[in-house]
N, C-alpha and C positions, 0 to 999 in steps of 0.2 A: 176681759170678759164683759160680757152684758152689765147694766146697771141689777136688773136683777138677781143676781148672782154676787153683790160686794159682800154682804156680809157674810159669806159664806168663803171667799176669797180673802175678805180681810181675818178672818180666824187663821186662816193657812196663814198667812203669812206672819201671824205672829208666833204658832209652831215654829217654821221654819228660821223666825228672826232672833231664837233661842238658840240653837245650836252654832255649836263653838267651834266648828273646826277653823281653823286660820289657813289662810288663801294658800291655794298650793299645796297642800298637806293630805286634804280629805278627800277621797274619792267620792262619786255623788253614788254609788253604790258601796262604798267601804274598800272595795279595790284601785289603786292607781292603774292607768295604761301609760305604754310606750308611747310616743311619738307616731302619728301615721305618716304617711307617702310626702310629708313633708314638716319640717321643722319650726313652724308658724303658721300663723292664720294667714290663708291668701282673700285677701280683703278689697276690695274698688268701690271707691275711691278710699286710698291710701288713708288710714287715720293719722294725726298731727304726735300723739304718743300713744306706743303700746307697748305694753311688757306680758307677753304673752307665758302661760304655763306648760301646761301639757292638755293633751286630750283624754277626755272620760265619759266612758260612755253614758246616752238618755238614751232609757226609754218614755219616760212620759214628763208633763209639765203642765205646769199650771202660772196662769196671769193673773197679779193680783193690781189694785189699785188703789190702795189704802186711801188717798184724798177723796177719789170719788170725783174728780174731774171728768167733764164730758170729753174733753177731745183726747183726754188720757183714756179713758176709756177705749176709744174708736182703736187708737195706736196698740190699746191688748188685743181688740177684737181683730186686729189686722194681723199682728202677730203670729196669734192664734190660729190663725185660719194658713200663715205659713208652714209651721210647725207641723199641721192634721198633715197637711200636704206631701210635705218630707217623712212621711212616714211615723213621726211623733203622738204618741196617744196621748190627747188635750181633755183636762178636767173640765167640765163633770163627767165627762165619757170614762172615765178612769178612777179609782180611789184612792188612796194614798199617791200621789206624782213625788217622783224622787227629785224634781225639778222646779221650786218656785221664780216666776221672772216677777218681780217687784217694781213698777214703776215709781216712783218720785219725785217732786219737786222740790229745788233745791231748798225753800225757805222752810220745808219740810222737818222736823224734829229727828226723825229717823233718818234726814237725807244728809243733815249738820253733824249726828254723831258719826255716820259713814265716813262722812269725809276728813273728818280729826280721827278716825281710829285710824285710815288708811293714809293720814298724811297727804292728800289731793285736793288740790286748789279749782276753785271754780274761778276763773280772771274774769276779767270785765269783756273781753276780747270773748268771750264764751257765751254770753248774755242768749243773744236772739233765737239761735240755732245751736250751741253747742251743747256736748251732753259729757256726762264722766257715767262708766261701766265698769263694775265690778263684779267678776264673777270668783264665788267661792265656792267652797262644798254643800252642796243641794240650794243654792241660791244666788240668782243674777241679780246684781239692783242698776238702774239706770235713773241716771238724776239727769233733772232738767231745769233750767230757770223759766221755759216755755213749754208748750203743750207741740212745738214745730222739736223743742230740743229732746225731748223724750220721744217723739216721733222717730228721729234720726238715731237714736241711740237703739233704738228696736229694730232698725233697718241694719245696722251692722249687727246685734246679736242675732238676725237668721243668716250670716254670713258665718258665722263662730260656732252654727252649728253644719257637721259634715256627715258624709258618708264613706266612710272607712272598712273598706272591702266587704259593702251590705252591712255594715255595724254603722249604727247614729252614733256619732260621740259627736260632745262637745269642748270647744277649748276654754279652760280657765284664764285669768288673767286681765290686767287693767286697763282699759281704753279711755286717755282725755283725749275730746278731739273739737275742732270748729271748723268751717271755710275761710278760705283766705279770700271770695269772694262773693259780696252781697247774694250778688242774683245770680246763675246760675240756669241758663235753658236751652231750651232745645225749637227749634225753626224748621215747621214742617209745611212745604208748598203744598197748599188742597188748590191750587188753582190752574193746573198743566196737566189735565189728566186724571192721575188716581185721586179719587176720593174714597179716605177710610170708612166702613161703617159705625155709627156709633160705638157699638160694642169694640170694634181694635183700638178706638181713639181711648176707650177706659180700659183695656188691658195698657196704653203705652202709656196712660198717667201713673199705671200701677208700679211698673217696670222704673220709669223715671223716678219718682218717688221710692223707691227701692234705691237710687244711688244718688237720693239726695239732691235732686234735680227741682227746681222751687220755681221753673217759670217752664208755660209751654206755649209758646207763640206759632199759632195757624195761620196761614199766606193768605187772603183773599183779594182776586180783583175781581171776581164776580159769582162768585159760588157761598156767598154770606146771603140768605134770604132778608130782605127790609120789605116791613110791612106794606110803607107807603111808596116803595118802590120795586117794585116783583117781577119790571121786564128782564132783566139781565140774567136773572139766576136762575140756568137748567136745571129744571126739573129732572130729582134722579140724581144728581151730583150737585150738591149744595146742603148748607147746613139750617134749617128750618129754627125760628126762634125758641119755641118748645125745647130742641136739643140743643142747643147753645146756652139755653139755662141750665139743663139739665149736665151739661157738662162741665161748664162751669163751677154749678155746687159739688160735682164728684170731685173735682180736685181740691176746692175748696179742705175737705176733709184731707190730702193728701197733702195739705200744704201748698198747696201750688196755685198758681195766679196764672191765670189762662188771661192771656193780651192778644189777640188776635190783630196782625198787621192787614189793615184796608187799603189797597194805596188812594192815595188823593191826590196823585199827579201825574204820574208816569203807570205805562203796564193797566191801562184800561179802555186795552181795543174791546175787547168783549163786553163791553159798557157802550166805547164811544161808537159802536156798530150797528148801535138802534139810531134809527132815525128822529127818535125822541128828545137826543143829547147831538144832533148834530150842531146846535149854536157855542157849544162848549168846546170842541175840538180844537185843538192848534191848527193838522192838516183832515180833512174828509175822512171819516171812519179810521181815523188814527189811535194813538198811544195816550197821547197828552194830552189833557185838559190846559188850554191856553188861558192863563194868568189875565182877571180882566172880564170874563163874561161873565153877564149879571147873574146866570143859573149858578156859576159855580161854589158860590159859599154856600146858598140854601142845601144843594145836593150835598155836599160834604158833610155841613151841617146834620142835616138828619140821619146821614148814617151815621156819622159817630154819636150822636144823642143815644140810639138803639143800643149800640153796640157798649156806650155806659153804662145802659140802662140790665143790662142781660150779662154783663164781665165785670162784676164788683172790684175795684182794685185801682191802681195807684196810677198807670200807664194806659195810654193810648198809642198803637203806631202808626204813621201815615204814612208807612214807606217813603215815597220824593225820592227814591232813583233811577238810575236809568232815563232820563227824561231829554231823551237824544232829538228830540223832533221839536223841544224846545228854538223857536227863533225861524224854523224854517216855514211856518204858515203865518195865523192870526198875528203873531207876535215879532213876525221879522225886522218888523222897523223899528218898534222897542229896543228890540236885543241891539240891533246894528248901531240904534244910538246908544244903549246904556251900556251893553255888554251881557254875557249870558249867565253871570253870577248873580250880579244884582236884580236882574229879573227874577231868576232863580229864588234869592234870598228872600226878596221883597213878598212873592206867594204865599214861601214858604211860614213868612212873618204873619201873612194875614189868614191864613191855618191856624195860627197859632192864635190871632186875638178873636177867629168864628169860636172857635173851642172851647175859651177859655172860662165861660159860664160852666162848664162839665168840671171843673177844677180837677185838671188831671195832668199829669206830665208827659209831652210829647216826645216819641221814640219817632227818631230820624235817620235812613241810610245818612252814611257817610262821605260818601263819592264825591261830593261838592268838593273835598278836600283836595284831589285829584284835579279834577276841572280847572280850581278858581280858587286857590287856599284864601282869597285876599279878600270871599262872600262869605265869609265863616264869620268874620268879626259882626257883620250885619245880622246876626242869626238870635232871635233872642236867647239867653243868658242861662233859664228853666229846662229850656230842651235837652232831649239828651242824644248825643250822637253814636252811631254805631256805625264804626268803619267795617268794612267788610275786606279781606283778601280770601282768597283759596286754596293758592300756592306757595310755593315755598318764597322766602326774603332771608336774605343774610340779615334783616335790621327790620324789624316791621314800624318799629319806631316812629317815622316819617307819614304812617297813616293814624297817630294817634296825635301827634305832637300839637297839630294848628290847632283841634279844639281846646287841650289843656291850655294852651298859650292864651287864649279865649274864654280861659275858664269856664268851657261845655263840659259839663259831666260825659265820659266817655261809656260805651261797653263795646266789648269788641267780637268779633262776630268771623270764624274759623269755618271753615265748611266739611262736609262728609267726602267728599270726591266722588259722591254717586252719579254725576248729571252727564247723562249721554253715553255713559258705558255698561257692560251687561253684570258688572261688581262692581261694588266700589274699590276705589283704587286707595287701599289702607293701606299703604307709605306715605303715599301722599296727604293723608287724612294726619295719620299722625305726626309727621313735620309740621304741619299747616299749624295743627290745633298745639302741638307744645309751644311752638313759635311764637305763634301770634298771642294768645293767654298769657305764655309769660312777658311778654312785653307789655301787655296791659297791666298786670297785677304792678309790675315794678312802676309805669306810668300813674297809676293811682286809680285805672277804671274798674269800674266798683262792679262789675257783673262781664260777662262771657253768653253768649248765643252761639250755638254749632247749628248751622243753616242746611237740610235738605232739600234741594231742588231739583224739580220732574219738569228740566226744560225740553227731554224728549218726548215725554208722554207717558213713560213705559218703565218709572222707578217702583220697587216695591219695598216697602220700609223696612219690610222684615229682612231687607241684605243690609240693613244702614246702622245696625245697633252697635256692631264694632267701633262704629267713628261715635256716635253719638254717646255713644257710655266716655268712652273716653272723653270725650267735652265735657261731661260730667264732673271727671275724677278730676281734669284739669283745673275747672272752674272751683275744684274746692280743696285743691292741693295747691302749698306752697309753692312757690318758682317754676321752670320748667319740669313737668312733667315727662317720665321716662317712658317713650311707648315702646320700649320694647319689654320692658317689664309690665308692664298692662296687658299685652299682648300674649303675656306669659301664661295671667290670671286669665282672661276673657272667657274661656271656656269650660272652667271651674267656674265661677262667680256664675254667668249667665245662662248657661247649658247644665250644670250641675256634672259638667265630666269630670270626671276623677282621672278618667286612661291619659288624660295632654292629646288623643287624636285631634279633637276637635282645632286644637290651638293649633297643631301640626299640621291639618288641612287649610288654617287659613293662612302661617306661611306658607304654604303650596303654591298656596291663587296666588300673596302677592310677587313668588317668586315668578308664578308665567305670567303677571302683568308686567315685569320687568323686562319680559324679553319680546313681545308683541305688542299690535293695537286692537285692546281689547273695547274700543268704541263699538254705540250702536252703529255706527256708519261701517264699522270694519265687518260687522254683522251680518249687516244688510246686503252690504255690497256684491254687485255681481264678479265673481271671480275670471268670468269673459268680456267683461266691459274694460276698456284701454285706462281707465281706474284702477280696475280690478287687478290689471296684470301689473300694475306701477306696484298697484300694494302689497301683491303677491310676491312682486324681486326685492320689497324693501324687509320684508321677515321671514323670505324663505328660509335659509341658512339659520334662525333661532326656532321657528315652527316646532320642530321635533324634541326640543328641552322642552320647550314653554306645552306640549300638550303632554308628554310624559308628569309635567307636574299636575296639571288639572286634572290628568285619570288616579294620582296619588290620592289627591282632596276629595274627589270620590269616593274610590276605595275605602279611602278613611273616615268618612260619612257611613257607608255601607258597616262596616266595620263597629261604629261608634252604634248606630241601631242596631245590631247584630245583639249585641250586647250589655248594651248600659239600657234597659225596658223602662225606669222610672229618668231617660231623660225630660229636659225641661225643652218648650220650645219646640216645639216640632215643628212647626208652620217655618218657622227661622230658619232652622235645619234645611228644609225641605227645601226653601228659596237660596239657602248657598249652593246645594249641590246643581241645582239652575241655575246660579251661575258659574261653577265651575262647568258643566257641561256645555254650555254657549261658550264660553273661553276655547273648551276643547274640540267643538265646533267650530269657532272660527279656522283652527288651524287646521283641520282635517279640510275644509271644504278647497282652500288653496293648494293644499298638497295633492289633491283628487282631483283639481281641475290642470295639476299642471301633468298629471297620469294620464288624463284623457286627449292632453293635448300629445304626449308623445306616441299613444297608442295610437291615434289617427295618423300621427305622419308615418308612422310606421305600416297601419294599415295599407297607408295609400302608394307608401314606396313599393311594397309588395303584390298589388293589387293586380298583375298581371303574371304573376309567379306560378304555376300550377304545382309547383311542389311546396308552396309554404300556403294555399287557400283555407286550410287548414288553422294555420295560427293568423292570419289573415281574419277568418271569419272571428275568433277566441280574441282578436283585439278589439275590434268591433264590440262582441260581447262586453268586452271589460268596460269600455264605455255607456253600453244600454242594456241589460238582460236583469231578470233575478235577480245580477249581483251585481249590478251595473253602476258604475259611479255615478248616473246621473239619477240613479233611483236609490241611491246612497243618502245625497245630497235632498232630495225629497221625501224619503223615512225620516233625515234629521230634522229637519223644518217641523214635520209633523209631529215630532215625539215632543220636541222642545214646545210647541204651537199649543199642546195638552200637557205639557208642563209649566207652563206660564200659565195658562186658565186657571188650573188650582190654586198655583199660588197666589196671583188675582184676586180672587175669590176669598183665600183667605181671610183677606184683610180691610178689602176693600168694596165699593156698591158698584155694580157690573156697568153701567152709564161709563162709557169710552173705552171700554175693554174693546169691542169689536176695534175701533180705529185703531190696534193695537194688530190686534190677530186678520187682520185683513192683510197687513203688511208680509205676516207666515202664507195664507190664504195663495199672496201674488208671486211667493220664491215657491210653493209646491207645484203651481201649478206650471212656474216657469220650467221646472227640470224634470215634470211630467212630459211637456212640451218636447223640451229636448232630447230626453228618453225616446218619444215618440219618431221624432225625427230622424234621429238614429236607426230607429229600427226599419225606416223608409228608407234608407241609405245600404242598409245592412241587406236588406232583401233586393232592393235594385239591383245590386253588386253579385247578390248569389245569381240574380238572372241574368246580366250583362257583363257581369265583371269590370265596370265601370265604375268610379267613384269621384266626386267631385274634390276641388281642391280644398284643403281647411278653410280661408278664407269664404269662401263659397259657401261651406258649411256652417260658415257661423263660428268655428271652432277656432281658439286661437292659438299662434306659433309655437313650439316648442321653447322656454324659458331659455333665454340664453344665461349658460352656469357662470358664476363667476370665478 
């Protein structure tokens, strides 16, 4: 609660710190309850040990803060405002609360006898971030050694509190717990497209900070406003210094260290495409700043000065990957004599001593390892390296190993599977992300990044919290993490479902990603283009599973709103069932276009029949009318074209949405078109009885079945 409000809080709680019931024993109303819809607390990220009791109902609570710490404060006020949320009535709004939540620190008097009466050890390994929870009969206490470790311990007690068939209970019982990994974040591209508005960037710190997530790294290669340089940054998508502080200190209170990656070498066409920086380019309006012109450390220079100046914290990133155009302009005869590692390195080194007045430590892709294992040694000693893979490896081993051998601080960097498909593809996400994690933890790298990237233009975050929670829990669970026991919890913990739909809809999706290609290219693609027809014979024969599942994850969206009124998330919601619906568009649009190819060669076999002009004309039709597949295919464009706007919208400032909805815009008008066409053909025929050959039409052959 407020600072105005302790003394009145700390009274409560010394009522409360009187009564004797012993853990497990006392009901917080004098009655025990059963067990609900489940046998323990379903929790994410996993705590390190729990001994959980039973469930009892609250209705109301109260936060107290006996030290009177400010940032303990914040963590009741935060609380607090969970609780009101969940339906819990929060003092002072209430009289007597049958519920005290007691924060503490551990050097605390009251926080020393807790832990001798309960026999709980606070370790050394517990220090920074870790917390011990006890909840007894009308009283929670959470100890901390830090104001980040009483934070975390209040983030797992609004997981301990549930909704049990419209009844609030909460679960008793002992939680120690800490991360197995320093840093812990999450990697969000603001540079391909969507950019968030402020307000979703502090709903996603709230969210992350809810699962313990302690670093939030934004992508920039040209959408970071600098003062003394302002040509690059689109106005309308870009983040203005004002809100870059301003975001910065919101997390600040959430725990979380906002590091913003600028690149400084690679991934800055939309820079190197003013005329202003063409002395800096490797090739003409290219990617790469070439290693060597005189502009380039001053320009570096001042954007990370700013970027110190407005991101308090430990880290700077400067990207340095991808940096493929390396060797083949300014810098060719370099490379050809040196080689393109130690070009590489050697930039990468004088990055590091432009910066080094900002006394901060540099975050670097890892990819050099791939390239040139043998420029890793050249790399100075402070940095720290972030390999990056996305997909699955029997051994990820081999992208961590050259730095430790190097003695480079590692962290490693697992991706969402969102980039270029209309879901993310979550099997993929979670092999990735246990894979790769645990092979950092066992390597000895001390932090984890889960990376979202909008290399098509057209991701919306609000499909991406599956994978990214799970980076989460991984980042602060021991060894490999189990996604399919994550996958269990996801939609309890983040949706607040109770029914398992939610969790059952998104096995659905990943079951019909398994049997199609649910790329945006599969999307887009014309189902009449000699493309189209290759891609249409290589998933026909699963098509029919794979959209059966995607109208399940609907239905069970449909279903889950129906029903559950205080879900969580709704913008989230709203963008899975968009992209279950694109999935199950995909497959309808090939199965429709291979209907219209047989109905035309049928039309045209008969097209001289006087006894069949009849079904002759109703083939026609099926092709172009009212019900016409080709006006099938242009209601779906359209519905999904106003379904992606909102969810757009939700979350993000409208700058590149049209370049988005243009692309719907050019398939409606396409099978307008073709509609129209049709119905020139359709009427030719009633007056001639003539019809041209498919070919001719445009139309193409009947699928040959396998």
């Amino acid at each position: 609660m407020l600072a105005s409000n302790l003394s009145v809080r700390s009274n409560l709680y010394g009522t409360f710190a009187r009564a004797g019931c012993g853990l497990f024993l006392c009901s917080l109303l004098g009655v025990g309850v059963a067990f609900g819809q489940t046998d323990s607390p379903v929790l994410t990220p996993q705590p390190r040990e729990i001994h959980a009791g039973q469930l009892l109902p609250l209705q109301s609570a109260v936060v107290v803060v006996p030290g009177g710490d400010a940032e303990d404060f914040f963590a009741a006020q935060d609380l607090s405002k969970t609780l009101a949320e969940r339906g819990i009535a929060v003092a002072p709004a209430v009289g007597q609360a049958d519920l005290a939540v007691v924060l503490l620190r551990r050097d605390s008097a009251q926080a020393k006898q807790l832990l001798a009466d309960e026999k709980l050890s606070f370790d050394a390994a517990m220090h920074d971030e870790g917390y011990v929870l006890v909840t007894r009969a009308g009283r929670v206490t959470i100890v901390g050694e830090t104001a980040t470790g009483v934070f975390y311990g209040a983030q797992t007690l609004k997981q301990l509190v549930v909704s049990d068939g419209g009844v609030k209970k909460i679960w008793t019982g002992t939680v120690r717990d800490w991360p197995a990994m320093k840093y812990r974040g999450v990697h969000d591209d603001l540079s391909r497209g969507p950019f968030p508005t402020l307000a979703f960037q502090k709903h996603q710190l709230e969210v992350f900070a809810a699962h313990k997530v302690n670093l939030y790294s934004p992508y920039f290669e040209h959408t970071l406003q600098y003062s003394g340089d302002s040509l690059a940054a689109p106005p309308g998508s870009s983040l203005t210094r004002a809100e870059a502080q301003e975001l910065a200190a919101f997390a600040r209170r959430l725990h979380i260290t906002v590091v913003p990656e600028q690149e400084a070498f690679g991934h800055l066409h939309h820079v190197l495409q003013y005329e202003k920086y063409a002395d800096l380019a490797e090739t003409p309006h290219g990617h790469v700043i070439a290693p060597g012109q005189a502009g380039s450390q001053p320009l570096i220079k001042s954007w990370f000065t700013q970027i110190a100046e407005d991101f308090p914290g430990p880290f700077l990133h400067v990207g340095a990957d991808e940096t493929f155009e390396l060797g083949t302009g300014r810098t060719k005869a370099e490379v050809d004599k040196r080689g393109l590692g130690p070009v590489y390195a050697d930039f990468l080194t004088t990055i590091h001593s432009t910066l080094a007045p900002l006394n901060r430590r540099l975050l670097f892709w890892g990819d050099v390892a791939w390239n040139d294992p043998s420029a890793v040694d050249r790399l100075p000693k402070d940095m720290i390296a972030i390999p990056w893979i996305y997909w699955h490896e029997d051994s990820y081993d081999h992208n961590i190993v050259p730095f430790k051998k190097a003695g480079i601080e590692t962290w490693v960097a697992p991706g969402d599977a969102n980039w270029k498909v209309v879901y993310p593809i979550g099997k993929t996400a979670l092999d990735n992300i246990s894979g790769f994690v645990e092979s950092g933890q066992r390597l000895g790298s001390t932090g984890e990044l889960t990376t979202v990237w909008n290399d098509d233009g057209e991701g919306l975050f609000n499909q991406d919290w599956f994978g990214v929670l799970f980076g989460a829990a991984a980042g602060w669970q021991p060894g490999k993490s189990d996604g399919a026991a994550y996958q269990a919890k996801f939609g309890r913990v983040f949706y607040g479902d109770s029914s398992g739909r939610i969790d059952e809809a998104q096995s659905e999706l990943m079951a019909a990603e398994s049997l199609i290609d649910v790329s945006d290219d599969a999307f887009w693609l014309d189902p009449w283009s000699k493309a189209g027809q290759a891609k249409g014979a290589k998933m026909r024969a699963k098509i029919p599973e794979a959209r059966l599942h995607a109208e399940r994850a609907i239905e069970l969206i449909a279903a889950v709103r129906a029903t559950e009124p205080t879900i969580r998330e709704q913008a989230a919601l709203q963008a899975m069932e968009l992209g279950a619906r694109r999935i199950d568009f995909i497959g309808m649009k090939f199965q429709l276009s291979d209907e219209m190819s047989a109905a035309y060669a049928k039309a045209y076999a008969l097209k001289d029949d006087k006894k069949h002009e009849t079904e002759t004309r109703e083939l026609l039709y099926s092709i172009s009318s009212m019900n016409g597949r080709c006006q099938d295919l242009r209601d779906g464009y359209s519905m999904l074209k106003n379904m992606y706007r909102e969810s757009w919208l939700q979350q993000n400032r409208p700058y590149w949405l049209d370049n988005v909805l243009v692309r719907y815009d050019l398939r409606i008008q396409q099978w307008q078109k073709r509609g129209e066409d049709v119905d020139t053909l359709l009427n030719e025929w009633q007056r001639t009885k003539t019809l041209p050959t498919a070919d001719e039409a445009g139309i193409p052959p009947v699928p040959v079945q396998p």
